[in-house]
N, C-alpha and C positions, 0 to 999 in steps of 0.2 A: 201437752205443750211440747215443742218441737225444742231443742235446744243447742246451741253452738258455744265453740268454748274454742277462742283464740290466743295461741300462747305465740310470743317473738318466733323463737328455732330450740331446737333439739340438739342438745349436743351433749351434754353430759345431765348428771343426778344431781343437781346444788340446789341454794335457796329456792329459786322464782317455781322447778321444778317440783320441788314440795307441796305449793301452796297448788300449782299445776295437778297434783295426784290427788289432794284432796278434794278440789272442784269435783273432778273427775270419780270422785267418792260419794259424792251429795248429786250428782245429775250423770250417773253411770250410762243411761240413754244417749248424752249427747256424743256428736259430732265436732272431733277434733281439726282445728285448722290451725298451721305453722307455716313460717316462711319458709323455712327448710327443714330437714329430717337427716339427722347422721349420727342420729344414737346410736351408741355400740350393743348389739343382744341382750347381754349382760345386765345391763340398765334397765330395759324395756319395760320389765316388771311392775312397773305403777301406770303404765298407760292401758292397762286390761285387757290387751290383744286388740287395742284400737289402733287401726291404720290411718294416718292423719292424712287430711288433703294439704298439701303443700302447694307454692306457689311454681313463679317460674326460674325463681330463683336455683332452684334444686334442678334444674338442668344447663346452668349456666358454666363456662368453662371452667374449670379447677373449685366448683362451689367447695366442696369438703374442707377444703384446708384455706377459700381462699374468701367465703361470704362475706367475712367481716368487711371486705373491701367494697363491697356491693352495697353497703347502707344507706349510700344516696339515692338505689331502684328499692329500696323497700317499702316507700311508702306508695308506690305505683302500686306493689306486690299485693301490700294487703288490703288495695282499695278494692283488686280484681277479685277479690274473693264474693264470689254470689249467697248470701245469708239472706236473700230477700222470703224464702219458707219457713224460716225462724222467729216464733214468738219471743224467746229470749237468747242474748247475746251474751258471755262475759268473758272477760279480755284481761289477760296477765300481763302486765305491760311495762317495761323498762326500757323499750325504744320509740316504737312505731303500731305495738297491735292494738291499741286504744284509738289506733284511727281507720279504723274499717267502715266501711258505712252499710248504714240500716235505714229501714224506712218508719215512716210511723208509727206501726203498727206492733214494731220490735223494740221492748227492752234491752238496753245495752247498759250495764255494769260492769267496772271497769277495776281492777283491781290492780293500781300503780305501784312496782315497786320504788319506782321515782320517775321522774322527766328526764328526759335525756342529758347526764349530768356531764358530757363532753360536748353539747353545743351550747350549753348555757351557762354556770355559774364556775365550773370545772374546765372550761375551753383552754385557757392559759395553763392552767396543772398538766392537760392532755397534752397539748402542742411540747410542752419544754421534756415531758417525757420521752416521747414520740422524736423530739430531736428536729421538730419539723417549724421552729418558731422564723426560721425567715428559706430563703430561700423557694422554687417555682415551688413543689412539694408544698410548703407551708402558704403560700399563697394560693394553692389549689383547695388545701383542708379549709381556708379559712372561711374562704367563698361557699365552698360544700356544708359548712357547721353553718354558715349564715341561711342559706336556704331553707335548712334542716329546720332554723329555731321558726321560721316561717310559717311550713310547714307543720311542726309539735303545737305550736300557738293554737294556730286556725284548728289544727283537729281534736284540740281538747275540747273544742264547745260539742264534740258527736255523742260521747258518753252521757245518757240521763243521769246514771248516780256512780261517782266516783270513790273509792275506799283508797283510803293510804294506809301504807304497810305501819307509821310510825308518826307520830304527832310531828317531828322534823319534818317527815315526808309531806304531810299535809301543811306547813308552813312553805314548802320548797313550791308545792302546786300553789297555793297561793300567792307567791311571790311573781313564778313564769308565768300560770296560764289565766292567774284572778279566777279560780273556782272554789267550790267547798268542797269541803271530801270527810266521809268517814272513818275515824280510826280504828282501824282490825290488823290487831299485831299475828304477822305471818305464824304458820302453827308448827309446834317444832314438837317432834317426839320424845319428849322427856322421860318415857318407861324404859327408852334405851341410855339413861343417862343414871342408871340406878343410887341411891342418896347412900353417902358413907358419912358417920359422924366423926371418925376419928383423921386427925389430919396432919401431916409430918410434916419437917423442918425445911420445906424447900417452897417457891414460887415458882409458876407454871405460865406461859404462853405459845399460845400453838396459833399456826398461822399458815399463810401460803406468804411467802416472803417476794411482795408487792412491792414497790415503794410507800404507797399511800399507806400501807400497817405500819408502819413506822417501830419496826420490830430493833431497828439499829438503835432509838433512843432506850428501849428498853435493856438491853445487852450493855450501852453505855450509864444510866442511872445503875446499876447492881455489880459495872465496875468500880463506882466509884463509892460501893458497900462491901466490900470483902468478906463481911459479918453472917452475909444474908445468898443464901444457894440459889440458881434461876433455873430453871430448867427453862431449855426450847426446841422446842416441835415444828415441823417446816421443812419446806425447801421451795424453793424458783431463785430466778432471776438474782434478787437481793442479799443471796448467801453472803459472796463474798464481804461485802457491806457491812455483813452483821457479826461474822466473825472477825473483821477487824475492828469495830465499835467494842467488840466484848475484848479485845486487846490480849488475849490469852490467858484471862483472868481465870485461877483455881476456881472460883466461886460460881463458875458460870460451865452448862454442859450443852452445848447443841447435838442434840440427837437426830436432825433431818426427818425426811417422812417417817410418821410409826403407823403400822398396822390398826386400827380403829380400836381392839381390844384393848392396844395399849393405850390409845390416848384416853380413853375410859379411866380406867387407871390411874393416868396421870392426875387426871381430870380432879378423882375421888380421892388421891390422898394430897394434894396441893392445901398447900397454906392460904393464898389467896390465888385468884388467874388475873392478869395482868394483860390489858390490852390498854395498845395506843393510838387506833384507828378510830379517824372519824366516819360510821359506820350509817348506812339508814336504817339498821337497826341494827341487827347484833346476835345472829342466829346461837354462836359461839359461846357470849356471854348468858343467855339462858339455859345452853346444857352443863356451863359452871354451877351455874345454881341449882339448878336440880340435883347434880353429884353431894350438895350440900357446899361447894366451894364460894366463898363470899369475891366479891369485885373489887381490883382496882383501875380504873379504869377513864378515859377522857370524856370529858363531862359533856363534849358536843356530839351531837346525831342522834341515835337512838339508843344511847345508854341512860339517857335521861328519862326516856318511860321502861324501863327495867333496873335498875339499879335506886334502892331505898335510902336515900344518903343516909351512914352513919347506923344503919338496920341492916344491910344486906352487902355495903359494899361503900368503896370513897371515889370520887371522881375526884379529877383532877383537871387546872383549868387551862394547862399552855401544856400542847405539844413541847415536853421540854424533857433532859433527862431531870434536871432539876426539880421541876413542877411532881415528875414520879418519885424521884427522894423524899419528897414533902408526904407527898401521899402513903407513902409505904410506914413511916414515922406517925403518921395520923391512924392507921391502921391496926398500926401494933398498939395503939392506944387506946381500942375499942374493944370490948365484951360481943362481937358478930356471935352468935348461934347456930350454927349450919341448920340446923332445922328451920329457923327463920327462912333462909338462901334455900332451901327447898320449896317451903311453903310459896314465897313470890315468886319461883316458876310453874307454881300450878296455875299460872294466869294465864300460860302462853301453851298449852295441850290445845292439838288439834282439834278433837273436841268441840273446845268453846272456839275455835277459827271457825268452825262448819256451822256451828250455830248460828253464829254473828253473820256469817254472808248470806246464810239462808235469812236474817230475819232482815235483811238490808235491801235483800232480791225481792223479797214478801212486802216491803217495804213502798215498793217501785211498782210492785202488779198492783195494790192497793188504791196507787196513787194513780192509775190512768182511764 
């Protein structure tokens, strides 16, 4: 059986790239296809010395630093990709690679990290970010995101069987594209997240300081605790934001990027980890649980299928500093077991990801 394996672009080691290495682990034969390629060396090490075919994107002027701007030719990009020799297709998709086309003959499974969530339900969060809500600029995105949702619509009907990364995820594809989807929560290496039972007097969140992490409310709820120490982990964009949200409170230590040893560490002697992002799932909040670290955390996206309310962790329901006050006071009020917060990340071991898409793929040849 011949087989193809289309991921969006290559640019760094994060989520989408994970679930990418282990494809790539269960169908080691196939043939990799990306819009662009500008991994740095260093990373390369989960693609097995596979050379991806790339589109024509990757020779476009300034592609390296400048593709993102090209996303309106991406779905040209990966329509010209030829798969017509491929028995099975399966497609990492959080923009455009779920719409390649295939002929009859070829299984195409499709494995969403979400719909494109700047031209649908997130367009207005994007545009006020972006700074691009009126003006030619923003009159240009808008037109461009509206094409796009056109486009994302029409080629979700190309995938035979679609998997979402998160029961949210598979509510969001039902909502945009009206399809079914299977749920397969992305596989996250929890033997690097080694379990500590014993846990000290501080709160822990680590992040890349986004807007959307909403790291500022959290620095703001643990000012207004002087009782209770936060640790945070991070750096971009939203620093400045979060260090004045934390007001210069004793109680509160931002430490910027830590070396990965350390955030281990952190990870393993934290009281609880604290996240305020609404996430499509939450790669971050499973390596808490496996350290043995219990959740507190916002009750929407994909915290909802990892977090055991009141067994493993407390959601919380407003984006608020307030709403985390509550939470933290509900918290201290529970018997959590870190072994428990271990045991329900043994759900999410790559492992049972490899399994579940092999018996989903098995599922699809079955059925034709």
């Amino acid at each position: 059986m011949r087989v193809a394996i289309v991921h969006e672009w290559l640019e760094t080691y994060a989520g989408s790239e994970r679930v990418l290495e282990q494809l790539l682990e269960v169908w080691q034969d196939a043939d990799l296809f990306v819009v662009c390629d500008f991994l740095a060396e260093k990373d390369r090490h989960f693609l097995r010395g596979k050379v991806p075919t790339t589109s024509f994107i990757q020779r476009l002027p300034r592609a390296r630093s400048w593709f993102r701007y090209y996303l309106g030719l991406m779905p040209i990009a990966v329509e010209q990709f030829d798969l017509s020799a491929y028995d099975l297709v399966l497609s990492s998709s959080h923009a455009v690679a779920k719409g390649v086309l295939t002929g009859p003959a070829t299984l195409h499974v499709s494995y969403v990290h979400s719909p494109m969530r700047y031209a649908w339900d997130l367009q207005h969060q994007y545009l006020r970010q972006a700074r691009m809500e009126t003006g030619p600029k923003g009159v240009l995105t808008r037109w461009l995101l509206h094409k796009l949702r056109g486009w994302d619509h029409a080629s979700a009907a190309r995938p035979d069987l679609i998997a979402a990364n998160s029961a949210w995820i598979a509510e969001r594809i039902r909502k945009t594209w009206r399809r079914e989807s299977t749920v397969i929560h992305p596989p996250v290496d929890i033997d690097g997240f080694p379990f500590v039972a014993t846990k000290q007097d501080y709160y822990f969140v680590a992040s890349r300081m986004v807007p959307y992490k909403r790291i500022d409310l959290v620095a703001e709820a643990f000012r207004a605790m002087p009782d209770k120490r936060l640790v945070i982990a991070g750096d971009g964009p939203e620093m400045a934001r979060v260090r004045e949200a934390a007001g210069g409170a004793q109680n509160i230590e931002i430490l910027g990027r830590v070396p990965q040893p350390d955030l281990v560490r952190l990870l393993q002697g934290a009281r609880a980890f604290v996240f305020a992002a609404e996430e499509d799932f939450g790669i971050a909040m499973v390596e808490a649980q496996a350290c043995g670290t219990p959740l507190i955390v916002y009750g929407r996206g994909g915290a909802s299928d990892i977090v055991a309310p009141d067994s493993t962790g407390v959601l919380f329901p407003e984006q608020s500093a307030a709403s985390i006050r509550g939470a933290v006071a509900r918290f201290e009020a529970l018997p959590i077991a870190p072994e428990a917060c271990r045991a329900n990340a043994e759900r999410f071991t790559r492992a049972i990801f490899r399994d579940r898409i092999q018996a989903l793929v098995a599922q699809g040849l079955a059925a034709r």
